[in-house]
C-alpha angles and dihedrals in degrees: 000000000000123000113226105187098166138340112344130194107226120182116220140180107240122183091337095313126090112251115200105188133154114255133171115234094250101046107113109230086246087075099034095056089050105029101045106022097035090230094147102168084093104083130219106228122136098354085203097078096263105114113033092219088134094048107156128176102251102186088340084306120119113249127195084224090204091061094050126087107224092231101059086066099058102118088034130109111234137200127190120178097269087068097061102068109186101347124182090250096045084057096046101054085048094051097043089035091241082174152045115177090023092215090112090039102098102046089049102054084046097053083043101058090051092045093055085037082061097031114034094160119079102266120168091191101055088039089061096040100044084046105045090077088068116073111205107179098189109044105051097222097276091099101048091050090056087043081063108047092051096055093048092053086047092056100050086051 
């Protein structure tokens, strides 16, 4: 284990480019990613880990970014939702209106690409149970099924 003892400069793979930026051993990666490196798409919701609003890709696993230390990831390959440009799953949520206010919106599409990374087959179950850790309070929920299934469809073709 590692002794942090003040500020620290960890060097981390953001979006596909290596970040180097300054952190205190106790800032969460949540504020690190929009505090220091302005990357603002990860919201700021619950910070205890409720609402799945800061949901980042860790290694291609879904992350709830306010409940990680920053500098447990360093090593790790992150995406936020600035690295995934156009993505199947993005498109799909605008074009199936997998959204209303657009705050939970991130997290969600995040949480979505590695669920239908995990899950590539159609599969109600792990839909529900991948998604549930992720609270919208406008859509209810219709949307964001569609949003799935079409993106589903989008990455077989």
């Amino acid at each position: 284990m590692k002794d942090y003892a003040g500020p620290i400069e960890l060097s981390l793979r953001i979006n596909g480019e290596t970040r180097r930026v300054q952190a205190r051993p106790g800032d969460s990666l949540l504020r690190l990613l929009r505090e220091r490196l302005g990357l603002t798409g990860t919201k700021c919701g619950c910070e205890n880990g409720d609402c799945g609003a800061c949901t980042v890709l860790v290694d291609g696993a879904p992350i709830k970014s306010c409940m990680a230390l920053a500098v447990e990831c360093e090593g790790s390959d992150i995406l936020t939702i600035e690295g995934l440009r156009g993505h199947p799953v993005q498109k799909a949520f605008a074009v199936e209106n997998g959204f209303q206010c657009g705050f939970c919106t991130p997290g969600m599409i995040l949480n979505a690409v590695a669920l239908l990374s995990a899950h590539p087959e159609e599969d109600e179950e792990a839909d529900r149970e991948w998604m549930q850790s992720n609270i919208c309070r406008c859509t209810g929920y219709e949307g964001i099924r569609l949003a799935l299934a079409s993106a589903r469809r989008s990455l077989k073709d």
